[in-house]
Backbone as JSON, one array per atom type, in Angstrom:
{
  "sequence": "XXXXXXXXXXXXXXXXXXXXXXXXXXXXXXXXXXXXXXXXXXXXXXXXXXXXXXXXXXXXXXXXXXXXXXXXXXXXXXXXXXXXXXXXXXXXXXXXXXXXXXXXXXXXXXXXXXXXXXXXXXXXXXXXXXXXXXXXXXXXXXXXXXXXXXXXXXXXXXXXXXXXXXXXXXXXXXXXXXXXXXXXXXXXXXXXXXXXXXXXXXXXXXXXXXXXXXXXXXXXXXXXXXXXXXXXXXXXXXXXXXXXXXXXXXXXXXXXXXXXXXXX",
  "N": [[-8.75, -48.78, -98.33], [-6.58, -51.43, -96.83], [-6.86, -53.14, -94.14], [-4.71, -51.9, -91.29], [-4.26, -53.06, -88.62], [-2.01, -55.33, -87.48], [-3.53, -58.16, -86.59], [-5.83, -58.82, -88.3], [-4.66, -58.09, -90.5], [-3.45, -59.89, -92.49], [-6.11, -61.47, -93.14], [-8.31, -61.78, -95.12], [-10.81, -61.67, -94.98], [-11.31, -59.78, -93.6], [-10.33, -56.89, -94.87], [-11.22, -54.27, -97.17], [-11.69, -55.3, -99.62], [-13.92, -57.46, -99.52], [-14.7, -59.9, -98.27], [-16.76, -61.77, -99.49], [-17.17, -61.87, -102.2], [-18.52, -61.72, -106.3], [-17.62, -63.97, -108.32], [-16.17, -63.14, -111.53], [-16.87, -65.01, -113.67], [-19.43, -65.95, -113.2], [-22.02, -66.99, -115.47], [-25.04, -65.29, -116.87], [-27.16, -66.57, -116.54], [-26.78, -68.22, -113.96], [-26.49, -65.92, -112.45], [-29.44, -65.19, -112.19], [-30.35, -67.59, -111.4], [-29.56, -67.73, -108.71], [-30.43, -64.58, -108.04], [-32.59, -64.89, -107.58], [-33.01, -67.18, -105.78], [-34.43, -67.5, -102.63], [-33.8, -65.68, -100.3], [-30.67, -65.99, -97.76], [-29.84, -66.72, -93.97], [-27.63, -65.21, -91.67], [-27.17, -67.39, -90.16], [-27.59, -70.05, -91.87], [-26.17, -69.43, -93.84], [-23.27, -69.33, -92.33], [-22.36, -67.21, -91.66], [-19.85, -64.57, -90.15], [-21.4, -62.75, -87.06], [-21.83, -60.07, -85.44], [-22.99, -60.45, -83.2], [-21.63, -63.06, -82.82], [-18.98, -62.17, -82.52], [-19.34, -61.13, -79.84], [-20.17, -63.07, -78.25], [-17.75, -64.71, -78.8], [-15.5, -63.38, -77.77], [-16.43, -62.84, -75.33], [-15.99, -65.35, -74.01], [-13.68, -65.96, -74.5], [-12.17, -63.41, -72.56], [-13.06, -64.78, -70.34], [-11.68, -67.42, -69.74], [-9.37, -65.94, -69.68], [-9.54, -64.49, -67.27], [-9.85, -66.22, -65.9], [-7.69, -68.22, -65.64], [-6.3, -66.14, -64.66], [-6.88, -65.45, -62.15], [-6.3, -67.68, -61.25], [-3.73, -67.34, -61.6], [-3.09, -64.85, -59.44], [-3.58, -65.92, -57.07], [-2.56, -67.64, -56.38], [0.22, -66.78, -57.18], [2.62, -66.76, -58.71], [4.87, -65.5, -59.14], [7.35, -62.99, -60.92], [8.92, -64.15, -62.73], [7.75, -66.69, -63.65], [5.67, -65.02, -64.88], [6.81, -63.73, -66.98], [7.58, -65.6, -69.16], [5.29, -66.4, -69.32], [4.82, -64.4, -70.6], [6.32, -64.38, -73.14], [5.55, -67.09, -73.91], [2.84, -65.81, -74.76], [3.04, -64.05, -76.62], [4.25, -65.51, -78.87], [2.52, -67.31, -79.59], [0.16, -65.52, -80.36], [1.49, -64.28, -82.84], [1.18, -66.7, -84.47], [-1.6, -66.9, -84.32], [-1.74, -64.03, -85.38], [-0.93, -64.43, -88.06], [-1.51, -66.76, -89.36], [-3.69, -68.36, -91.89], [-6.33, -68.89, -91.51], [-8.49, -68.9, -88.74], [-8.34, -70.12, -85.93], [-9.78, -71.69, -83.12], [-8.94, -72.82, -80.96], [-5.89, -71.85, -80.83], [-6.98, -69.08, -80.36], [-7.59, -69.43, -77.84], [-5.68, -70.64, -76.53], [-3.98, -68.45, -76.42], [-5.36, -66.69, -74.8], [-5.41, -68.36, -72.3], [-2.57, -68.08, -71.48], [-2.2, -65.21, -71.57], [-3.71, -64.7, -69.05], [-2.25, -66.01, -66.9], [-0.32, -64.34, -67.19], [-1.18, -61.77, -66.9], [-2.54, -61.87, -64.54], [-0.54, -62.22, -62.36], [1.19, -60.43, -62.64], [-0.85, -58.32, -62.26], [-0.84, -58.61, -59.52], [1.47, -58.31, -58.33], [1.73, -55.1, -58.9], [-0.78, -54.22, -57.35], [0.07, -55.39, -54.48], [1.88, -53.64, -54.13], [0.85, -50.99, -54.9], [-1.76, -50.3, -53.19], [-5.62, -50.92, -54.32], [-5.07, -50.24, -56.77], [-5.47, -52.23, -59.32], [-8.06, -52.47, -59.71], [-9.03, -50.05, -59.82], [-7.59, -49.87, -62.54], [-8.62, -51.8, -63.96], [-11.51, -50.61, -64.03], [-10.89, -48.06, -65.59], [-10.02, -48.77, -68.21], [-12.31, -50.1, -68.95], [-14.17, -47.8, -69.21], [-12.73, -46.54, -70.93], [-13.12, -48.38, -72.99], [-15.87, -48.48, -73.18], [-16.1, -45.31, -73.85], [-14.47, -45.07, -76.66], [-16.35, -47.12, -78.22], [-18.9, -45.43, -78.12], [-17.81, -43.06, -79.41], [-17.11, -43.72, -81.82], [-19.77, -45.34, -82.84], [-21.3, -43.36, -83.3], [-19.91, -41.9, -85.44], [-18.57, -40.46, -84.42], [-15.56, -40.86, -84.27], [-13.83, -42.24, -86.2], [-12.88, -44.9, -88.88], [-10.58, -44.11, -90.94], [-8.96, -43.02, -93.74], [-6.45, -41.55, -93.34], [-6.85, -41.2, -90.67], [-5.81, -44.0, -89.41], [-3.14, -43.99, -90.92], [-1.94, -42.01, -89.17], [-2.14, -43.32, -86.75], [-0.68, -45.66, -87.52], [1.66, -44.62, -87.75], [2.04, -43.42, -85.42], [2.29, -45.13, -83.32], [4.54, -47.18, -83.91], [6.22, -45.55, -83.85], [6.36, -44.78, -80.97], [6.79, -47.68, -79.98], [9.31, -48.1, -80.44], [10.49, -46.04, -79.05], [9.75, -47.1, -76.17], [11.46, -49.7, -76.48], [14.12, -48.67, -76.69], [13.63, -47.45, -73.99], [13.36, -49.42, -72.24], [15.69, -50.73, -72.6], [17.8, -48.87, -71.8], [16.86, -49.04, -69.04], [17.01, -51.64, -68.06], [19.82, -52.05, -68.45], [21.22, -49.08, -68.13], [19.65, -48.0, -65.69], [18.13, -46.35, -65.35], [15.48, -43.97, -64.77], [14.84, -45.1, -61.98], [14.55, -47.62, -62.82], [12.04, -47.76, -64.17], [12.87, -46.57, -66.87], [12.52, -44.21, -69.52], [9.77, -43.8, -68.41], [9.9, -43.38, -66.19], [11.33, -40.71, -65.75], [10.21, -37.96, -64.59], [7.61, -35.13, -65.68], [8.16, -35.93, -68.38], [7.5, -38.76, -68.71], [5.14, -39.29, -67.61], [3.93, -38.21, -69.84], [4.52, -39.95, -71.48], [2.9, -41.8, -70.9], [0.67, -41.27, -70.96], [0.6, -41.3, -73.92], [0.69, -43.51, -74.53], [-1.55, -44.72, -73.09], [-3.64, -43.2, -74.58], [-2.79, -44.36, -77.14], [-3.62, -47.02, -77.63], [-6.32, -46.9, -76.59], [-7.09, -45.6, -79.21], [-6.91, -47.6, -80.69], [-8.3, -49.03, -80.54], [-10.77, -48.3, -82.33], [-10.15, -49.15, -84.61], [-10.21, -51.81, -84.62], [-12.45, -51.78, -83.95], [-13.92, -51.3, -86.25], [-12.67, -52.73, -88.21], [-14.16, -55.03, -87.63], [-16.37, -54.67, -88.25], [-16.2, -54.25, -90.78], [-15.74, -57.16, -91.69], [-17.77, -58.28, -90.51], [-19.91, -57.23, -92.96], [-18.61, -58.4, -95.18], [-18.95, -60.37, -95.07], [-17.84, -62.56, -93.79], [-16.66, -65.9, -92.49], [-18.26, -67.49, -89.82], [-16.04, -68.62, -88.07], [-14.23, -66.58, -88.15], [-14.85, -65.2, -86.05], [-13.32, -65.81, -84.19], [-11.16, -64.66, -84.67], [-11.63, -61.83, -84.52], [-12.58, -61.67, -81.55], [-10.04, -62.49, -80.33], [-8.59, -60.21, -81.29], [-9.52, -57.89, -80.06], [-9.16, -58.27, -77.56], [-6.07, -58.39, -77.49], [-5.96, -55.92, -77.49], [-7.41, -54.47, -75.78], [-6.02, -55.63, -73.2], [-3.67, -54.31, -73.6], [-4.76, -51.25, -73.65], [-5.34, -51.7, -70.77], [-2.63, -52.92, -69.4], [-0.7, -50.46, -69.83], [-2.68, -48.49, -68.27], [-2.11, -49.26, -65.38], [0.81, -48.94, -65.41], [0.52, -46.24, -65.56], [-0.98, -44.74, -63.37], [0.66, -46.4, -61.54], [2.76, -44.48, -61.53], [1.76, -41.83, -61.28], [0.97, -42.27, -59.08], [4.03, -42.23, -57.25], [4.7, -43.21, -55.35]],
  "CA": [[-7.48, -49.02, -97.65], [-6.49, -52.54, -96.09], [-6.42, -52.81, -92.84], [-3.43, -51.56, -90.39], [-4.22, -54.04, -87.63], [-1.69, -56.41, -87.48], [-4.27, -58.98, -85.92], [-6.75, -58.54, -89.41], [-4.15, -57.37, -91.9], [-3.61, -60.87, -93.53], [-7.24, -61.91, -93.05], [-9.2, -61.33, -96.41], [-12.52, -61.45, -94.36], [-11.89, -58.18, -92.67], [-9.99, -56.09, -95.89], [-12.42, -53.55, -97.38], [-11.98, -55.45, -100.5], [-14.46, -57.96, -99.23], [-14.41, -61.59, -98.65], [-17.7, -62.42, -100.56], [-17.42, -61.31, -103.79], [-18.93, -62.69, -106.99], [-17.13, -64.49, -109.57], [-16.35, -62.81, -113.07], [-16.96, -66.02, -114.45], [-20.42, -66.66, -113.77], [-23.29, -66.86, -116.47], [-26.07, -65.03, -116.81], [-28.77, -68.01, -115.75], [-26.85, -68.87, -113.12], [-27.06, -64.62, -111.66], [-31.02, -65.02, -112.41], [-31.17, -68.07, -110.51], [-28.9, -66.64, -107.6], [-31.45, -63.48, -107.59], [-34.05, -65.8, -107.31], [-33.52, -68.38, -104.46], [-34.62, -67.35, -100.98], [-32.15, -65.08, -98.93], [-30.25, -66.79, -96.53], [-29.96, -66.28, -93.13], [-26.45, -65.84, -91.28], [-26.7, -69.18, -89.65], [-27.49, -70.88, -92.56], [-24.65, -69.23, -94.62], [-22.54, -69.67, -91.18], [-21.11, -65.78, -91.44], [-20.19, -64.25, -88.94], [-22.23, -61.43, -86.89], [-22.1, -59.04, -84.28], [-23.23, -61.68, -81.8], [-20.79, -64.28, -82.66], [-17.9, -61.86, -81.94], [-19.36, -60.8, -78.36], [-19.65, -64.36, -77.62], [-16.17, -65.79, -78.68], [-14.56, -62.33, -76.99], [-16.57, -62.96, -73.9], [-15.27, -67.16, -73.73], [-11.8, -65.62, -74.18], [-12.17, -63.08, -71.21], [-13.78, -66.0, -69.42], [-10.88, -67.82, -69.7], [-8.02, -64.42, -69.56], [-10.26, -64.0, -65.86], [-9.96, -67.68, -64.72], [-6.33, -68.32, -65.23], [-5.44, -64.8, -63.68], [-7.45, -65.21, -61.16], [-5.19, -68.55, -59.77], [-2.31, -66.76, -61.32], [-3.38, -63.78, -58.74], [-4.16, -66.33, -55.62], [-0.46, -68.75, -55.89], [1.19, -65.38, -57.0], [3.59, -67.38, -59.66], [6.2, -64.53, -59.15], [7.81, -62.63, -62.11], [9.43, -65.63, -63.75], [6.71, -67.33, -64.49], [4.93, -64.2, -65.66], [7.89, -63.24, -68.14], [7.34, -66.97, -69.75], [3.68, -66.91, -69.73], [4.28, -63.36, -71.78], [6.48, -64.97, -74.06], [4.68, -67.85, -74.68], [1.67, -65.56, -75.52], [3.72, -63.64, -77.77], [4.58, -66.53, -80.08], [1.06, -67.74, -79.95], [0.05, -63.79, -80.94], [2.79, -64.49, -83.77], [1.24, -67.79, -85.25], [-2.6, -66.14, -84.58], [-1.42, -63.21, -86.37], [-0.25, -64.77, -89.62], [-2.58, -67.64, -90.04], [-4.68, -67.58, -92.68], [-7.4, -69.31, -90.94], [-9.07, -68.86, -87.26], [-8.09, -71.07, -84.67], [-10.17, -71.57, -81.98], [-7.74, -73.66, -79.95], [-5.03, -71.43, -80.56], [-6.9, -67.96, -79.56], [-8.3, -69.64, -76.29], [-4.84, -70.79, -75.69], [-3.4, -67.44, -75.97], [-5.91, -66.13, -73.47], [-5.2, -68.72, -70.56], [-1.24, -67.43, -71.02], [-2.36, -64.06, -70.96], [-4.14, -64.53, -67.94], [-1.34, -65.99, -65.96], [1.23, -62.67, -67.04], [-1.63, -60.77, -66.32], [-3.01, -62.2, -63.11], [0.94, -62.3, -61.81], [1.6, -58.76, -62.98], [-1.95, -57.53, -61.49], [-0.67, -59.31, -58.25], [2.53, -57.59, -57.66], [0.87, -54.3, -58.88], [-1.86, -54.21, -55.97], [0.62, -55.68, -53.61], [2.86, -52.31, -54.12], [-0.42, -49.97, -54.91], [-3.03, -50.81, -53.14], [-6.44, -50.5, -54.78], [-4.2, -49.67, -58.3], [-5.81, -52.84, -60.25], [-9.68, -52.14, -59.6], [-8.98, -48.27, -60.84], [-7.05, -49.48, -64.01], [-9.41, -51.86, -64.79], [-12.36, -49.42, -64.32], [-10.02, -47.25, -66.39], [-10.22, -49.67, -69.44], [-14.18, -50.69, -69.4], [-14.66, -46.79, -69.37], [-12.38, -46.31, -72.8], [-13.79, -49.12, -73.97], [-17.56, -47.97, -73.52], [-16.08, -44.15, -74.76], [-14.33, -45.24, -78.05], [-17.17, -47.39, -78.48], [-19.8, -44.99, -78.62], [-18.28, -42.31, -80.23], [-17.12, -44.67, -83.25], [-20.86, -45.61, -83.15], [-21.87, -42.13, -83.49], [-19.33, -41.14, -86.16], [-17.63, -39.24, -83.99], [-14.27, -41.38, -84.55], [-14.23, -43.35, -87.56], [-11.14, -45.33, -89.24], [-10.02, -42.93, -92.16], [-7.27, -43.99, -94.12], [-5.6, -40.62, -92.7], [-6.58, -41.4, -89.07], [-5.28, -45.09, -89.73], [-1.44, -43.96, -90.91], [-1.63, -41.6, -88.72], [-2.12, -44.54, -85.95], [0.04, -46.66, -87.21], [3.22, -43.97, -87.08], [2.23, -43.45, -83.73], [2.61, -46.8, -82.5], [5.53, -47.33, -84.44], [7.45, -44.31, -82.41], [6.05, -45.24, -79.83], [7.24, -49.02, -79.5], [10.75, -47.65, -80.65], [10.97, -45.48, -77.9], [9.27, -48.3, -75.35], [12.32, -50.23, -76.76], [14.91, -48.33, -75.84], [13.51, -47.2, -72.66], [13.41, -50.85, -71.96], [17.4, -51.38, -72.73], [18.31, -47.83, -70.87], [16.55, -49.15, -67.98], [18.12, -52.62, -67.47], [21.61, -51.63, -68.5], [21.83, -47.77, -67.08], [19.39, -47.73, -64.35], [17.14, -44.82, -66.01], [14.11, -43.72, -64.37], [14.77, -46.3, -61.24], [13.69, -49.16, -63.22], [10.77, -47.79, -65.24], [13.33, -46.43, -67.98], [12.08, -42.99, -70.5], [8.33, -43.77, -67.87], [9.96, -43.05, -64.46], [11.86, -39.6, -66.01], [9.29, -36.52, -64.84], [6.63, -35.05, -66.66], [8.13, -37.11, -69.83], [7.36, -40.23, -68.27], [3.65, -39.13, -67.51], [3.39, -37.93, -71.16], [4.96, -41.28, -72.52], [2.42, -42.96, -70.22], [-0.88, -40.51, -71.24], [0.34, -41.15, -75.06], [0.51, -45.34, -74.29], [-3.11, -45.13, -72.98], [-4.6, -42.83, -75.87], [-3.05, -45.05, -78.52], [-4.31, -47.97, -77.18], [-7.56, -46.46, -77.14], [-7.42, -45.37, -80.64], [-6.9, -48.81, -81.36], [-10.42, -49.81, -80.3], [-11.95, -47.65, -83.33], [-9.61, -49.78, -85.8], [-10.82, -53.14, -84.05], [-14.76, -52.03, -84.03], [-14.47, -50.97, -87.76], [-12.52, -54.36, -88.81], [-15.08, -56.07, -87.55], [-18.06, -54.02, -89.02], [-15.93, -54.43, -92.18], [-15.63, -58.6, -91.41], [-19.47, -58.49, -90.98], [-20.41, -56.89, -93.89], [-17.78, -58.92, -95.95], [-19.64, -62.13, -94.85], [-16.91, -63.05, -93.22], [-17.15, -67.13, -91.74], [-18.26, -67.51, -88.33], [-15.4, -68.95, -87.74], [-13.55, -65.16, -87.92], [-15.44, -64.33, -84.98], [-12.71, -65.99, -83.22], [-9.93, -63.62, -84.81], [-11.79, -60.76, -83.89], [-12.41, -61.56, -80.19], [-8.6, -62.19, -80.34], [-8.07, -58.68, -81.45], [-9.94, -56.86, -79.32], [-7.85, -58.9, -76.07], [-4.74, -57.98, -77.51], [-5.84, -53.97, -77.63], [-7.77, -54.33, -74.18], [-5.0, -55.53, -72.26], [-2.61, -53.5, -74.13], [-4.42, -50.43, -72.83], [-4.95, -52.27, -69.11], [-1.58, -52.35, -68.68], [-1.09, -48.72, -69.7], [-3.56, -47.73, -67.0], [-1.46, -49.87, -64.95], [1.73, -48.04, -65.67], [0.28, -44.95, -65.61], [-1.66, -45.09, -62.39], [1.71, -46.28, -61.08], [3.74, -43.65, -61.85], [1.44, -40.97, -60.68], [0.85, -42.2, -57.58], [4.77, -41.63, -57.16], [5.55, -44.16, -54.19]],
  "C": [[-7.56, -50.32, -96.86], [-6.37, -52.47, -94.61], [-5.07, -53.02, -92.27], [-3.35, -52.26, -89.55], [-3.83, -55.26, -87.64], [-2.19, -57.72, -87.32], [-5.19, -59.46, -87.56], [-5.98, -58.46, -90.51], [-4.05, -58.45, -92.77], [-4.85, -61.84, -93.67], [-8.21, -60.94, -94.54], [-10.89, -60.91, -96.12], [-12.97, -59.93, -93.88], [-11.11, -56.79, -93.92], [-11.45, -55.15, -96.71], [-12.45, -54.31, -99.08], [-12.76, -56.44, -100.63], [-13.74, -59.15, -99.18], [-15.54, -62.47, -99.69], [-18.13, -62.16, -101.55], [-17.64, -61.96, -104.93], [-17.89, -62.88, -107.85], [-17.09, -63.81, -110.8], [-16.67, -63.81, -113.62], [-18.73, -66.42, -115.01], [-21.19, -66.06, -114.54], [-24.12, -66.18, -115.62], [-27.16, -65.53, -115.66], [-28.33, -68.29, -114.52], [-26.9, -67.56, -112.17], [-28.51, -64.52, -111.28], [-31.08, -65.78, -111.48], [-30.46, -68.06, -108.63], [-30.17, -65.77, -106.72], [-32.95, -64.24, -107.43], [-34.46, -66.48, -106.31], [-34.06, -66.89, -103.22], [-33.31, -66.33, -100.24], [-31.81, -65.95, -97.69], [-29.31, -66.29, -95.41], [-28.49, -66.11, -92.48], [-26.4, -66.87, -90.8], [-26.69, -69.85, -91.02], [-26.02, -70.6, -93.83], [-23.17, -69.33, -93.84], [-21.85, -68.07, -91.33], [-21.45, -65.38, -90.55], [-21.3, -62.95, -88.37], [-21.94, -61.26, -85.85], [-21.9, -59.99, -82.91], [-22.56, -62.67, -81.98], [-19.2, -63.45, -82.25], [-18.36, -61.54, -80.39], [-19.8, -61.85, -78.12], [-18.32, -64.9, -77.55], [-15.36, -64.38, -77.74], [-14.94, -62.74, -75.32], [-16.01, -64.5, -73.17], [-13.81, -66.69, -73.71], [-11.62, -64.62, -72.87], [-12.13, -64.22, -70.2], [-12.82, -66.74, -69.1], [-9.38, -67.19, -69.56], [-8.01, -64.59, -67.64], [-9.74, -65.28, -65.32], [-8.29, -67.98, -64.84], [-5.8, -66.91, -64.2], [-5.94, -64.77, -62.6], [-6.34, -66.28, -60.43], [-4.01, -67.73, -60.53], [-2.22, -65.53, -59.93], [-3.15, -64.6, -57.11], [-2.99, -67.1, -55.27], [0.39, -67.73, -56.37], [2.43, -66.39, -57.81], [4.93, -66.94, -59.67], [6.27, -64.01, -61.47], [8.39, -63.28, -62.88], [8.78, -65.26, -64.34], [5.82, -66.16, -65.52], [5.59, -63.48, -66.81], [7.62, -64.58, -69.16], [6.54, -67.3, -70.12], [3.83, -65.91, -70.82], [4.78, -63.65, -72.87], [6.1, -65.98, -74.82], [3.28, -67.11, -75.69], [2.14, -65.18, -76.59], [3.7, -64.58, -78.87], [3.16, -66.92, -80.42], [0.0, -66.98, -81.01], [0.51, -64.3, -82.36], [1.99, -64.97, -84.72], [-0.83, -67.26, -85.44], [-2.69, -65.25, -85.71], [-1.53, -63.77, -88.15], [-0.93, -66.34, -90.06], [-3.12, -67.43, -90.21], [-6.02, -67.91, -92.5], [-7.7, -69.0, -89.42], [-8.86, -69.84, -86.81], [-8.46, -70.69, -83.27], [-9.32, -71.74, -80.68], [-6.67, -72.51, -79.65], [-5.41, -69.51, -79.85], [-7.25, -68.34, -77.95], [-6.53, -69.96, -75.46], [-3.34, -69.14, -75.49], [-4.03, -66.73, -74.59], [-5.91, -66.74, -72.37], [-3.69, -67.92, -70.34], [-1.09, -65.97, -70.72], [-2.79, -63.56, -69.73], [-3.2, -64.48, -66.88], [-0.26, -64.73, -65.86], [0.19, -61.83, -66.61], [-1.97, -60.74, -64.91], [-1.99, -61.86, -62.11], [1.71, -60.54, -61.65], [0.54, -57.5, -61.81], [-1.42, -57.63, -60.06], [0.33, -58.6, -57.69], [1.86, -55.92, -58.54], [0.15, -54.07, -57.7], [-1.27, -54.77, -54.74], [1.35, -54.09, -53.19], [1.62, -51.13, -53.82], [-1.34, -50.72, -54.89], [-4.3, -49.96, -53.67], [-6.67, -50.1, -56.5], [-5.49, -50.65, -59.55], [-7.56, -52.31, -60.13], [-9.45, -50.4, -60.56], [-8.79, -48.59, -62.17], [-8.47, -50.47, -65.04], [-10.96, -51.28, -65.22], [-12.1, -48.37, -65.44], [-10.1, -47.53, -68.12], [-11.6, -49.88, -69.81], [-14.51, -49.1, -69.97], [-13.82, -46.36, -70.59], [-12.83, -46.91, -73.82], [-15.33, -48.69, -74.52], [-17.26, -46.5, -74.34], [-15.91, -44.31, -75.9], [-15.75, -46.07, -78.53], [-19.03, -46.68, -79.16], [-19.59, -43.4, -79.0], [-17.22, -42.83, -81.49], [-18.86, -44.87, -83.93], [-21.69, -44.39, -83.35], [-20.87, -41.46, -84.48], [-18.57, -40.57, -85.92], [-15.84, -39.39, -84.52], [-14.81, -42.09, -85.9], [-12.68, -43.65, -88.49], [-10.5, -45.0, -90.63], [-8.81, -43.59, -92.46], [-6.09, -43.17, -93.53], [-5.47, -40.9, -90.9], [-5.44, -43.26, -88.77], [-3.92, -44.9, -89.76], [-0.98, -43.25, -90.1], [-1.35, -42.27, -86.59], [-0.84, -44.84, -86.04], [1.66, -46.02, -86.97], [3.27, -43.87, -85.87], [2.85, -43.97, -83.1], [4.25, -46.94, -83.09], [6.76, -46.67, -83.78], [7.09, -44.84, -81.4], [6.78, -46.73, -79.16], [8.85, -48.78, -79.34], [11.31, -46.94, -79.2], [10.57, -45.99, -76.4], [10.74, -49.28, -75.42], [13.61, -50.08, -76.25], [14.92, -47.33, -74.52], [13.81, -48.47, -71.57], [14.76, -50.87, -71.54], [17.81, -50.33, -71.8], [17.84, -48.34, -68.89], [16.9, -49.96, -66.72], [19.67, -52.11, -67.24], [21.82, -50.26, -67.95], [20.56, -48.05, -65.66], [18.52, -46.78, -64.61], [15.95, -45.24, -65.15], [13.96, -44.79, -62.93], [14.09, -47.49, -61.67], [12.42, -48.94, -64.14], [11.5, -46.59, -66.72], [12.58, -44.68, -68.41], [10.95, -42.98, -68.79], [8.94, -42.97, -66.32], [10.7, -41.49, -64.45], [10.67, -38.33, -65.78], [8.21, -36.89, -65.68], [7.12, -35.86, -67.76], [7.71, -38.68, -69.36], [6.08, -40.35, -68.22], [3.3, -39.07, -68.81], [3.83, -39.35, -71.91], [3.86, -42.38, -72.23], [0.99, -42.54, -70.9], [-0.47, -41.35, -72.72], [0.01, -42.94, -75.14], [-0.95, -45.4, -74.29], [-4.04, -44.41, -74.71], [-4.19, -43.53, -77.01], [-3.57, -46.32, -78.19], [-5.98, -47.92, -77.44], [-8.11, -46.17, -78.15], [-7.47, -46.62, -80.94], [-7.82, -49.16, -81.7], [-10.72, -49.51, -81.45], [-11.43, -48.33, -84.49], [-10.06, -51.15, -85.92], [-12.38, -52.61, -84.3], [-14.64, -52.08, -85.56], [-13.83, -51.99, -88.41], [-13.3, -55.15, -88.8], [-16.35, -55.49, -88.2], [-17.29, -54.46, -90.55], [-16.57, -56.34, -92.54], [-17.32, -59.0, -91.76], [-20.12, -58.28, -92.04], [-19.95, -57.61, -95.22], [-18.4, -60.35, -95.82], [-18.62, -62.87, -94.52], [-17.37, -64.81, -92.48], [-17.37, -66.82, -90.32], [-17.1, -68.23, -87.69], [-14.15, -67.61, -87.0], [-13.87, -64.72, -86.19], [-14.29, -64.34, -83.63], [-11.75, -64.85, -83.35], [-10.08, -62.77, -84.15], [-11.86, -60.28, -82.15], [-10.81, -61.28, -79.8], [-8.18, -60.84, -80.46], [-8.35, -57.97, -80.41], [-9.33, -57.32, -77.75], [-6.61, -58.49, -76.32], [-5.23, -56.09, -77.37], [-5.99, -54.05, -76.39], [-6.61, -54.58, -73.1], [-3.98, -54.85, -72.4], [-3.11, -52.41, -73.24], [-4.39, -50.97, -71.1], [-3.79, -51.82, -68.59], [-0.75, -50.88, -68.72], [-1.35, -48.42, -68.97], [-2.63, -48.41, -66.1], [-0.12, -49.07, -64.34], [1.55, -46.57, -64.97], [-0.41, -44.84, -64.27], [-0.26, -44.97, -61.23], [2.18, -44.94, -60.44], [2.93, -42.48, -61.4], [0.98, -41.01, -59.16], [2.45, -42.66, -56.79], [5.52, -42.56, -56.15], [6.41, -44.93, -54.34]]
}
């Protein structure tokens, strides 16, 4: 099954139908002398590995952290942080659907993410104090759970767990959508729309964080796919990219949700 992760889905590196596959074409002599040279090393074949995605993910944090941090300290207001999210968006967009890795362009999604996030975190912890430290505690600790029980089998990205993902999300955004529009235009939920309605608002907020979290196990196993596919080291960038768009996805979840149960 191809992958469901918008981020991967038009990337041939991370598809289970590999990226380094041999040629019907070639001869014989030239399989013999193939099976013959020397094995070569990932550097010297430049694919990616393991350790080239938790470097380019950690340079994109590195850079998520340092813009949000002055977006956090000059407090930009909500403008600017509606502008920075649209800019990322489009960036997201052109990431998404290029058929190559761009360094430039995932690093420059992660300074704009920083500023909506830094700006967002800012009025957040202004309202609830202590809120951002919890959520992002909240996030490292889904991240380390999906993490190790993907790595133990426990989860694993089934073509059934996969569609059954991606309907999720799919309802899910729909009804994010027009919670959105009910919220501006009627006034629903004082401003947090379907989220600020009762127990449904808690359950819209619990189901936000656990798909988010499922995400992770679609992101680890793209990239175990990517690796095994001999994917370029160049991918490594995509993948960091991915795993920033899930992570802050759930963040602000915890965010939300955090909110909304602490009721003030």
């Amino acid at each position: 099954m191809e992958s469901r992760n918008p981020v991967f889905a038009r990337s041939e590196s991370f598809s289970r139908g590999g990226y380094a596959n041999f040629d019907q074409s070639v001869s014989n002599q030239q399989l013999e002398n193939m099976y013959a040279a020397p094995p070569a090393t990932p550097t010297q074949m430049r694919r990616m590995t393991i350790d080239d995605v938790v470097i380019r993910t950690g340079i994109l944090f590195a850079v998520l952290i340092a813009t949000g941090t002055v977006a956090w300290v000059l407090n930009f207001g909500i403008g600017i942080a509606i502008i920075a999210a649209l800019a990322a968006f489009g960036v997201a967009m052109v990431v998404t659907f290029k058929r190559q890795a761009s360094p430039a362009l995932a690093l420059t999604y992660a300074a704009l993410e920083g500023v909506f996030v830094g700006t967002l975190s800012h009025y957040y912890e202004a309202r609830w104090d202590g809120i951002v430290p919890q959520a992002v505690l909240g996030t490292l600790a889904a991240f380390a759970g999906m993490l190790v029980l993907y790595r133990s089998g426990k989860l694993r990205a089934t073509p059934k767990f996969q569609k059954m993902l991606i309907v999720a999300a799919i309802g899910y955004l729909l009804i994010s959508l027009v919670s959105f529009v009910s919220a501006i235009f009627l006034g629903v939920g004082d401003g947090w729309g379907f989220f600020g309605v009762g127990p449904l608002g808690i359950l819209l907020c619990v189901a936000g964080v656990a798909l988010a979290s499922f995400f992770l196990i679609l992101d680890f196993d793209y990239i175990e796919q990517g690796v095994r596919n001999g994917a370029p080291e160049q991918e490594a960038w995509r993948a960091g990219f991915g795993l920033m768009v899930t992570l802050v996805w759930l963040y602000l979840e915890l965010l939300r949700l955090l909110a909304i149960l602490r009721g003030e």
